[in-house]
C-alpha positions in Angstrom: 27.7 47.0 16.4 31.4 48.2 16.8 33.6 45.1 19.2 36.3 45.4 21.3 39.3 44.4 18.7 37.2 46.1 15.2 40.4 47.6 13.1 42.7 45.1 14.8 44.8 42.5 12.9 45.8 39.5 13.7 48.4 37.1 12.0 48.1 33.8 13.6 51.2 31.1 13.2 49.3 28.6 15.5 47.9 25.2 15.1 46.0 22.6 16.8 44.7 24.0 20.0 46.1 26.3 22.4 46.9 29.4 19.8 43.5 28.4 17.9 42.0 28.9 21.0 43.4 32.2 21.5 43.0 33.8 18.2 39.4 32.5 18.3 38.8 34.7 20.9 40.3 37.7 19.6 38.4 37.3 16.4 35.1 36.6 18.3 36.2 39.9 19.6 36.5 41.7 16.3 39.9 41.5 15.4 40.6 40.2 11.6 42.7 37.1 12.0 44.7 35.6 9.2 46.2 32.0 9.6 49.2 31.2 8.5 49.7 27.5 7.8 52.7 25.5 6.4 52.2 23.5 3.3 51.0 20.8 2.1 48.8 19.8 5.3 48.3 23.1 6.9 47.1 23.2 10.7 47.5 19.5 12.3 43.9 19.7 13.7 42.2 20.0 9.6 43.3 15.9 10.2 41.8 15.1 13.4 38.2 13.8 13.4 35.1 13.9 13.4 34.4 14.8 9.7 31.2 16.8 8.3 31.5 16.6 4.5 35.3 15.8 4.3 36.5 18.6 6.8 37.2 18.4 10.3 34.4 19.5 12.7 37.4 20.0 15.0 39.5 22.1 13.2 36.4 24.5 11.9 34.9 24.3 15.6 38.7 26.4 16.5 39.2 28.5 13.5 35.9 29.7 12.1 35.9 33.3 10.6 39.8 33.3 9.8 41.1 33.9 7.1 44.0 31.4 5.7 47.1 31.3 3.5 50.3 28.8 3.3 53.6 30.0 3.4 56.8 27.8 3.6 59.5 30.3 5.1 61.9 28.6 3.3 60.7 30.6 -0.1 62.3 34.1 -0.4 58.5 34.8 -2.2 56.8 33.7 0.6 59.0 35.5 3.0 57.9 38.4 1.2 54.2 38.0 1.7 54.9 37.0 5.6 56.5 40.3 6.2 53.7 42.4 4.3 51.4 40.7 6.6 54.0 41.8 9.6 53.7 45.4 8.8 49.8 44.9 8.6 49.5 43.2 11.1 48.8 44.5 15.0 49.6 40.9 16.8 51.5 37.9 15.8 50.7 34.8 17.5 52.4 31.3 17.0 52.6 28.5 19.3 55.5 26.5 18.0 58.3 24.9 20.0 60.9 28.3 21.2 63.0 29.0 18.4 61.0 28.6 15.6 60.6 31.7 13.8 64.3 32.9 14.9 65.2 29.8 12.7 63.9 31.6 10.0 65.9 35.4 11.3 62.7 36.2 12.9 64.1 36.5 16.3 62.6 38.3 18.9 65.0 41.7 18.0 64.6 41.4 14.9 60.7 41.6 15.3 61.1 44.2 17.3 63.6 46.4 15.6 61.7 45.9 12.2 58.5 46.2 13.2 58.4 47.9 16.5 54.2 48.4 16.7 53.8 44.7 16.8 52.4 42.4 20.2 54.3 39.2 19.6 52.7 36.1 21.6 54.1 32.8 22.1 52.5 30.0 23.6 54.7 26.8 24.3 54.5 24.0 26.1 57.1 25.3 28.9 58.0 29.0 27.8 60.7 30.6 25.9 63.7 29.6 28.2 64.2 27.3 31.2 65.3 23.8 31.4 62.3 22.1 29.8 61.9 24.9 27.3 63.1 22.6 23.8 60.7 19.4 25.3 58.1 19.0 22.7 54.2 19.0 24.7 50.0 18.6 24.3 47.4 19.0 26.8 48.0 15.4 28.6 52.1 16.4 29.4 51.0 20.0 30.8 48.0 18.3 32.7 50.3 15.3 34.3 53.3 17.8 34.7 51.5 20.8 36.8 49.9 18.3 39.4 46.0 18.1 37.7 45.4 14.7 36.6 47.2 13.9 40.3 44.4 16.2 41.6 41.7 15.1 39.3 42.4 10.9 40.9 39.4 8.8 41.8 39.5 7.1 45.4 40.8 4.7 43.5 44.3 6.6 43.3 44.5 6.7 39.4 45.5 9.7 37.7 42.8 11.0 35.6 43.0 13.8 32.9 40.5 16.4 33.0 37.9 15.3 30.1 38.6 18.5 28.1 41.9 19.9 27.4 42.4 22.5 30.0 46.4 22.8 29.4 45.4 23.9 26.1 42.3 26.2 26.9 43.8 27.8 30.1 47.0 28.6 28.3 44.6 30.4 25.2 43.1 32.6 27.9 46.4 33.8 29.6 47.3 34.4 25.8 44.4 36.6 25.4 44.8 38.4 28.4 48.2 39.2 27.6 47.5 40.3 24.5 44.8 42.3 25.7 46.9 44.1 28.4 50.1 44.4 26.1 47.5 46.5 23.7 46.0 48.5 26.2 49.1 49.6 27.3 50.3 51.7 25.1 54.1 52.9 26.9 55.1 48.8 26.7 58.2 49.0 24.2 59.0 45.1 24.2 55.4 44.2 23.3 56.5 40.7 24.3 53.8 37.5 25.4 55.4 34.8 26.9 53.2 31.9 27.8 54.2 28.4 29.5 51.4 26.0 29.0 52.8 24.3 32.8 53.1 27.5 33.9 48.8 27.9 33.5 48.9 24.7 34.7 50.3 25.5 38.0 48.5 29.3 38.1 45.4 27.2 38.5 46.3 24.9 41.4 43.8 26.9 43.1 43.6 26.1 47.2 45.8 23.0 46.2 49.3 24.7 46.7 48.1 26.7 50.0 46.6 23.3 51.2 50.2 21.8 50.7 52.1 24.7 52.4 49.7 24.8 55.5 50.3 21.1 55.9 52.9 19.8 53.9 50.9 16.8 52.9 49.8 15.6 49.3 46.5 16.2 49.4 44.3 12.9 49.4 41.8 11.5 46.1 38.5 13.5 46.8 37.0 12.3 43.8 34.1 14.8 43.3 34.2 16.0 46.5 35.2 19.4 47.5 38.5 18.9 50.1 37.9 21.9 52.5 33.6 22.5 51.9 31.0 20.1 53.2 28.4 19.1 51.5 30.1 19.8 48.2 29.7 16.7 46.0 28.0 14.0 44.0 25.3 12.0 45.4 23.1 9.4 44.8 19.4 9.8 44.9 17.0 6.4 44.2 18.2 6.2 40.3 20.6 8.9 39.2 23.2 11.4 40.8 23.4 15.0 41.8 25.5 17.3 42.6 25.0 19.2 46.1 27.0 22.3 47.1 25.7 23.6 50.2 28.8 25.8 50.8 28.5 27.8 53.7 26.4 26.7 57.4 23.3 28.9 56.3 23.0 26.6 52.7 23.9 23.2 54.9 20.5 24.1 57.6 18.8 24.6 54.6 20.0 21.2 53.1 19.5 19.5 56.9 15.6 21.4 56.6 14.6 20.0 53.1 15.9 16.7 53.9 13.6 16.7 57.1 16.5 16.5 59.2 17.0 19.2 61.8 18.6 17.0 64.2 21.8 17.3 62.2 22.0 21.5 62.9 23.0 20.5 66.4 25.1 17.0 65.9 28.5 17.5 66.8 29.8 16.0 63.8 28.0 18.1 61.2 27.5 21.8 63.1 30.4 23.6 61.3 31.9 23.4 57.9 35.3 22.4 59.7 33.5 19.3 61.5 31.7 18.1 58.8 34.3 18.0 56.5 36.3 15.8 59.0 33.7 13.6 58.9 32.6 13.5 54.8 31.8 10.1 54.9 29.4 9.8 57.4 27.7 12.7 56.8 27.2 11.5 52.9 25.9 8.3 53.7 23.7 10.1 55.9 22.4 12.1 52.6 22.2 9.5 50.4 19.9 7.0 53.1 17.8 10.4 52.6 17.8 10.9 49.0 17.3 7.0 47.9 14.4 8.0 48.9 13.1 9.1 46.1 14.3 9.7 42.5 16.3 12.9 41.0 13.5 14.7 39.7 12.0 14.7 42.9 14.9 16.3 45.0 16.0 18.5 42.1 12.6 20.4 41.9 12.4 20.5 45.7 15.9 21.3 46.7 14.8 24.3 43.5 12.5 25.5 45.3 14.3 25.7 48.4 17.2 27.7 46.7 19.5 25.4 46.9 23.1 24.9 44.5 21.6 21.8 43.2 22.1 20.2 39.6 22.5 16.9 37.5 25.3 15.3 36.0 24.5 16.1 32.7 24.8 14.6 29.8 26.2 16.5 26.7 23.0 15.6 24.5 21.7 17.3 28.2 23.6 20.5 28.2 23.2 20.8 24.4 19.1 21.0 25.1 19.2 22.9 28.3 16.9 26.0 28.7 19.2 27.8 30.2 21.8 27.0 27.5 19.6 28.0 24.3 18.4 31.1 25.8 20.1 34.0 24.4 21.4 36.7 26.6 19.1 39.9 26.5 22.0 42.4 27.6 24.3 40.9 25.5 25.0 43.0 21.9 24.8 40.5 18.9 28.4 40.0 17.2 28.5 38.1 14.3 31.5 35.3 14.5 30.9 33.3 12.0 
């Protein structure tokens, strides 16, 4: 079956995680991606653990179905081969600190002028110019720098990084969509792809920013909990958690019925979204006095039944064995990215 990016080609400059992530996904989409990686060691990531057989799970997890060669720039030969694979190639993306490839007289008009057809994508820890754009970065600086791990604290108040690398990932995605849309559009002479992994950082604040400019306050630790939606959190049932989300009034009377308490549809505290959010802590003790009740399996297949957004905290060896995880898609068309 034909996919999106058949006949496309790729030549991918990146390493570790972001522009791995990226080109992953055009090449799940069908384009042909070669790798280009620096010699001796290649890619950083074929050194990071764990190991299956003497390679890195991690590094074939990110770059399976690519094709790789090692160039050192440096080489007039090499320089030869990296500019056959220019004039091949349909997109060019590398994820080095800005500067890199004009280093090497590969500067943005020189890519241009020479080979006008192709999309060149950068991904970088702060973009291609700016004050911050020469500081070096990973996943933990654009998480602490673009206000997540400060929204991610426990009620504790300690910063937490989200537990996968999200600076990384959500900077591969605005990659691919720019990439995507740069292609697409066919009248786009600069064919330029600028992305700031702070910058994805910051696009996905979400309601944080409009929280901030409505009141001008730092938002407080939440924890699990939703800050504006109420019931929308973790709770504790007689031996393990689950997560509620009852997130408009017609989910919460459903929630108050099923818990066999209709007496809350009409307490002050708890009769809109806006009341019961004000008072989060009462109303989640009140839960949890109902769901110690008895243990998760009970309330998951009854709250299940009652259609509610109810789930566990899952394990990975959980989410690796779910149902709903192993079963293939019946709509979707089979590509083959291995």
């Amino acid at each position: 079956m034909k996919r999106p990016l058949d006949g496309y080609t790729v030549i991918d400059m990146t390493r570790v995680l972001a522009g791995p992530y990226c080109t992953m996904i055009l090449r799940n989409l069908g384009a042909r991606v070669i790798k280009v990686e620096k010699p001796p060691f290649g890619d950083d990531s074929r050194r990071i653990g764990p190991f299956i057989g003497g390679t890195s799970a991690y590094f074939a997890s990110l770059n399976r179905g690519k094709e790789s060669i090692a160039l050192d720039l440096k080489q007039p030969a090499h320089r030869g081969i990296f500019e056959s694979l220019l004039s091949m190639g349909d997109v060019l993306v590398e994820n080095a600190r800005p500067g890199m490839l004009a280093r090497h007289g590969y500067d943005d008009a020189t890519l241009h002028q020479r080979w006008p057809h192709l999309v060149y994508a950068s991904i970088s820890g702060f973009g291609q110019d700016g004050p911050y754009s020469q500081r070096p970065s990973y996943d933990l600086i654009a998480q602490a720098m673009g206000g997540v791990m400060h929204l991610n604290r426990q009620q504790d108040g300690k910063p937490t990084r989200v537990g996968v690398s999200i600076g990384d990932i959500t900077a591969g995605l605005y990659a691919v969509i720019g990439i995507l849309a740069t292609l697409h559009n066919k009248d786009d002479a600069k064919k330029r792809v600028d992305i700031s992994m702070l910058d994805c950082q910051v696009a996905i604040l979400e309601g944080a920013v409009a929280r901030y400019d409505a009141s001008q306050q730092e938002p407080p630790p939440t924890g699990s909990r939703h800050p504006n939606i109420t019931p929308f959190d973790v709770f504790e049932t007689q031996d393990k958690p689950i997560a509620i989300a009852a997130g408009n009034d017609a989910l919460f009377e459903q929630l108050a019925r099923t818990l066999e308490q209709p007496d809350w549809l009409t307490d002050q505290r708890f009769n809109t979204n806006e009341h019961r959010t004000d008072n989060h802590e009462s109303l989640k003790q009140a839960i949890e006095d109902r769901l110690k009740r008895h243990p998760r399996a009970y309330w998951l297949k009854k709250m299940i039944a009652d259609q509610l957004p109810v789930a566990p905290i899952n394990t990975i060896t959980d989410v690796l064995a779910d149902p709903q995880i192993r079963h293939p898609p019946t709509y979707a068309p089979t590509y083959d990215s291995a």
